[in-house]
C-alpha positions in Angstrom: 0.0 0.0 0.0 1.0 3.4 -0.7 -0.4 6.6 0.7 -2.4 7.6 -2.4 -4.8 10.8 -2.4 -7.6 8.3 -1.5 -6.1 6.9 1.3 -4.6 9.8 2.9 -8.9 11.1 2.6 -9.9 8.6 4.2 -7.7 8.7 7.2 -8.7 12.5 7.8 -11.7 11.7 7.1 -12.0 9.0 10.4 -9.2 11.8 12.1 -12.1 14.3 11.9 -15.2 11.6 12.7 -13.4 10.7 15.9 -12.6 14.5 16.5 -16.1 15.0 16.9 -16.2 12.6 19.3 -14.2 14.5 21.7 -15.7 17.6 20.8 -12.7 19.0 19.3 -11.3 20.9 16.8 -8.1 19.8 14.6 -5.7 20.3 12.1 -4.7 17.1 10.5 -2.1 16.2 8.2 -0.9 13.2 5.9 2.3 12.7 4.3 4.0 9.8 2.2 7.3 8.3 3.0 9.2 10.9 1.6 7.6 13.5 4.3 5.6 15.0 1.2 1.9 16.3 2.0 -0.3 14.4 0.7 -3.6 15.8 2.3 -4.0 18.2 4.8 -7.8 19.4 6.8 -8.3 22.4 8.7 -11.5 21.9 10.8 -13.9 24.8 11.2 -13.0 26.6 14.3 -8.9 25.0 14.2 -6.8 26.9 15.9 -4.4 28.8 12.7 -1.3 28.1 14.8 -2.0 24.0 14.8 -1.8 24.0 11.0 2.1 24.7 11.0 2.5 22.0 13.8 0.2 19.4 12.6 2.4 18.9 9.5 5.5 19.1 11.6 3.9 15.9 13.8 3.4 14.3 10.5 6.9 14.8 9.0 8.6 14.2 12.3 7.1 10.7 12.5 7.6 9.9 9.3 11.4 11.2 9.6 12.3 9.0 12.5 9.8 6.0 12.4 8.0 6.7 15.5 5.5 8.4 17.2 5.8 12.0 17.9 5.9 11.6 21.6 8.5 8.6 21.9 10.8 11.2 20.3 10.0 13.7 23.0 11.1 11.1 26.0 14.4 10.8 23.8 14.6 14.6 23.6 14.5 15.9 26.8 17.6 17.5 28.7 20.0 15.2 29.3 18.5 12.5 26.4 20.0 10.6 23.8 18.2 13.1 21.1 18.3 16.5 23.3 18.2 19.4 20.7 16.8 16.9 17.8 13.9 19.4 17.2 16.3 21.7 15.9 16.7 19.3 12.8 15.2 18.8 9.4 13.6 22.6 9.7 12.2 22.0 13.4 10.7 18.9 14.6 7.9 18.4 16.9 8.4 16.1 20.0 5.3 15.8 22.0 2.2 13.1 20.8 0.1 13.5 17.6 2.3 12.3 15.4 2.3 8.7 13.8 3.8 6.5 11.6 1.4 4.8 9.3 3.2 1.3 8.6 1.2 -1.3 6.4 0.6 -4.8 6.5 4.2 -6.0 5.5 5.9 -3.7 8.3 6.8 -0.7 5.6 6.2 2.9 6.5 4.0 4.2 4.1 3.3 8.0 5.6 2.7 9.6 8.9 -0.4 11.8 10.3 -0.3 14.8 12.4 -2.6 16.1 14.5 -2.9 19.5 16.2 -5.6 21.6 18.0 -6.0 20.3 21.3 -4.1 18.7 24.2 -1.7 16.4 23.0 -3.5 13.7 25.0 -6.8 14.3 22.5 -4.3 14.9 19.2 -2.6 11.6 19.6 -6.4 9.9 19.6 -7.6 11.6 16.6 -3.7 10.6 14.9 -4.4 7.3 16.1 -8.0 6.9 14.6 -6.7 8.2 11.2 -3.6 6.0 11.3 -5.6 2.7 12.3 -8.0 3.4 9.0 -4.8 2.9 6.8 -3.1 0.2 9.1 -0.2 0.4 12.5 1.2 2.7 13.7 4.3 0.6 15.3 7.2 -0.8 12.8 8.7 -3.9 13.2 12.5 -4.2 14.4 13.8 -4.5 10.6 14.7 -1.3 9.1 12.1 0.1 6.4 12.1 0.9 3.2 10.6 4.2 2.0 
């Protein structure tokens, strides 16, 4: 599986259904495994400021191969990636970002998600991620 227009639709498209669940209002990003957008929503009432860090979430995730906040435990003073969100452009390190891996263990893309606390943004990443496939990649290095 790639992430194709279609695909990347329909994960914003569950990303958005379960961020009316929570009664929230997001910013969600898809990218391919080159850390190109692919599809990107503002929801009505999204903060303006979540739109630069949703895609961030997305590209970070898909730069490293794991979710957003994992790289933010690795990042912290006196971590083995302190200063990492310096690189690539600036990085975001706290949850709402997540790999989208298919059924063969191959990163295909990432979402982001921004708008709300980052307990509520890694939910709605994880509803648009689990439409497409996992979100955790096997040991084995992947291709992109």
């Amino acid at each position: 599986m790639h992430v194709t227009i279609e695909n990347a639709e329909r994960a914003i498209a569950r990303a958005v259904e379960k961020a009316r669940e929570i009664d929230t209002f997001m910013c969600i990003a898809v990218v391919d495994s080159g850390a190109d957008l692919k599809a990107f929503r503002r929801m009505d009432d999204a903060w303006v400021g979540s739109i630069d860090i949703a895609i961030k979430k997305a590209k970070t995730a898909v730069f490293f191969g794991m979710p957003t906040g994992e790289i933010g435990k690795l990042s912290r003073p006196g971590g083995s990636l302190y200063g990492i969100e310096h690189s690539n452009g600036g990085l975001i390190t706290f949850p709402g970002g997540l790999p989208i891996v298919d059924e063969n263990g191959v990163m295909v893309g990432a979402i982001g998600v921004s708008g709300s606390s980052v307990e509520n943004d890694h939910a709605v990443a994880l509803a648009g991620a689990q439409a497409l496939g996992l979100t955790e990649l096997p040991s084995h290095p992947w291709r992109t």
